[in-house]
C-alpha positions, -999 to +999 in steps of 0.1 A: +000+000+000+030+023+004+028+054+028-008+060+034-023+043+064-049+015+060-082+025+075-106-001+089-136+000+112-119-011+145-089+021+140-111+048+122-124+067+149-086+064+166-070+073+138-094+105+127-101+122+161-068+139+164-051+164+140-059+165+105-063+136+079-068+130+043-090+101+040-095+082+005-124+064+000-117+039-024-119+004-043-097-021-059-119-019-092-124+018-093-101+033-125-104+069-112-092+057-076-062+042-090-051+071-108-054+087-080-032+065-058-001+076-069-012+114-057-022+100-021+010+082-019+031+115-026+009+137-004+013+105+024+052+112+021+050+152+020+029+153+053+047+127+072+047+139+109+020+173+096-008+150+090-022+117+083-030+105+046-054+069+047-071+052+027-103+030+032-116+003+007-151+007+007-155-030-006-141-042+024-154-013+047-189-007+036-199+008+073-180+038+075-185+048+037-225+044+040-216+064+078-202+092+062-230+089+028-204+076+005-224+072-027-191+079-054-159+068-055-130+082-052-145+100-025-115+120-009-123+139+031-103+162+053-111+156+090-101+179+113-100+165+151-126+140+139-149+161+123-152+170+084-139+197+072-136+187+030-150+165+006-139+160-030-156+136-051-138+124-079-101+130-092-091+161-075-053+175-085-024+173-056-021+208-051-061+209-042-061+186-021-024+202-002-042+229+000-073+214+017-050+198+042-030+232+050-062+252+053-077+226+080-041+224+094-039+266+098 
């Protein structure tokens, strides 16, 4: 999986309630979420120890995504301190989604 952390029902709420994350909602057959790996991966490794980057297969994980109303895929959130601060549906560019982190960061 690389640098992103793995998100599953027993560590989301751990893993989302303090400081900011980029959560990736995704699936193993989605095209558009694969494109898009590559851009979590990069952000994963440019926010090391600023935020968290994860990603949750929605396949696998169909709880949270219906929690959050997850109807598209890639679905891409910014949680601040466990609360939702962003949503981007679809492929969204690196720099939009820096700058979603830095402005729930700030």
């Amino acid at each position: 999986m690389g640098n992103a952390l793995t998100l599953t029902t027993s560590n989301f709420d751990s893993e989302i309630k303090d400081g900011v994350t980029l959560v990736d909602f995704w699936a193993e057959w989605c095209g558009p979420c694969k494109m898009l790996t590559p851009t979590i991966e990069q952000l994963a490794t440019d926010y090391t120890g600023k935020a968290k980057v994860a990603k949750i297969n929605i396949d696998n994980e169909g709880e949270i995504a219906e929690r959050f109303g997850v109807s598209s895929i890639p679905t891409l959130v910014v949680f601040k301190n466990g609360t939702e601060a962003k949503r981007f549906v679809g492929v969204t560019s690196k720099a939009v989604l820096a700058q979603a982190i830095d402005a729930a960061a700030g």
